[in-house]
C-alpha positions, -999 to +999 in steps of 0.1 A: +226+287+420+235+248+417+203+243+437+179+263+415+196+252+381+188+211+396+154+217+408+148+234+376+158+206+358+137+183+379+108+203+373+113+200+333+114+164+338+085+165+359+065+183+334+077+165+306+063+133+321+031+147+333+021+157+298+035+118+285+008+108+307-016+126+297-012+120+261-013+087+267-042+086+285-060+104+254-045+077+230-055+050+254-092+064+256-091+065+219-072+033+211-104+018+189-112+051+169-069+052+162-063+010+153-097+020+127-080+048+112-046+033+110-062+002+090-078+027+067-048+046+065-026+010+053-057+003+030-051+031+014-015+034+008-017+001-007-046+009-031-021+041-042+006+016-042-008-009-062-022+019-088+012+040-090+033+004-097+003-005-127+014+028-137+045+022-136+040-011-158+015+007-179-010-021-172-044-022-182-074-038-171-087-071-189-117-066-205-140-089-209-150-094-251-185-110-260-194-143-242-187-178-259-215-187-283-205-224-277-209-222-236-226-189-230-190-177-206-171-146-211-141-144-231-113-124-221-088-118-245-054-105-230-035-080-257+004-071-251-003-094-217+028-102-196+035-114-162+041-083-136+076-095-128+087-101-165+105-065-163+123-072-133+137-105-145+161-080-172+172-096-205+150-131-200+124-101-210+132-102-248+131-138-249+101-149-226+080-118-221+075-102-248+067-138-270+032-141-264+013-108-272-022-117-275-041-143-254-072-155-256-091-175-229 
């Protein structure tokens, strides 16, 4: 019974690693299709990132007003702007952040 109970065990192990093999071969074979989809993947989750913490800031995007009669260049004019890391810095946020609402340049 000892016998049978260790070979069986044996043979798990020996099925276990034939079928780690295997899937590794698949990965291996598909290595450049897999590194392409992870880099989407990470593009991705950084896009979402980046939109749920301008969310989170309620930030908008600059728009850019009527160009400069002097030189012809846009204008963009910056309403309620603030530096992303002003609401992080905690009670300096009353005294520097919030100072200068409107910015034109």
């Amino acid at each position: 019974m000892n016998n049978a109970y260790l070979e069986l065990q044996l043979a798990e192990r020996n099925e276990i690693l034939r079928v780690l093999q295997e899937l590794t071969s698949l990965i291996g074979t598909n290595a450049d299709q897999i590194e392409v989809l992870v880099e989407a993947l990470a593009e991705i989750d950084f896009i979402l990132m980046c939109a749920k913490y301008a969310d989170d800031l309620q930030a908008a995007e600059p728009l850019l007003a009527e160009p400069n009669r002097k030189n012809g260049l846009p204008v963009l004019r910056l309403y309620e702007a603030r530096h992303p890391c002003c609401p992080l810095i905690g009670w300096y946020r009353s005294m520097l952040c919030w100072t200068t609402r409107h910015l034109l340049l």
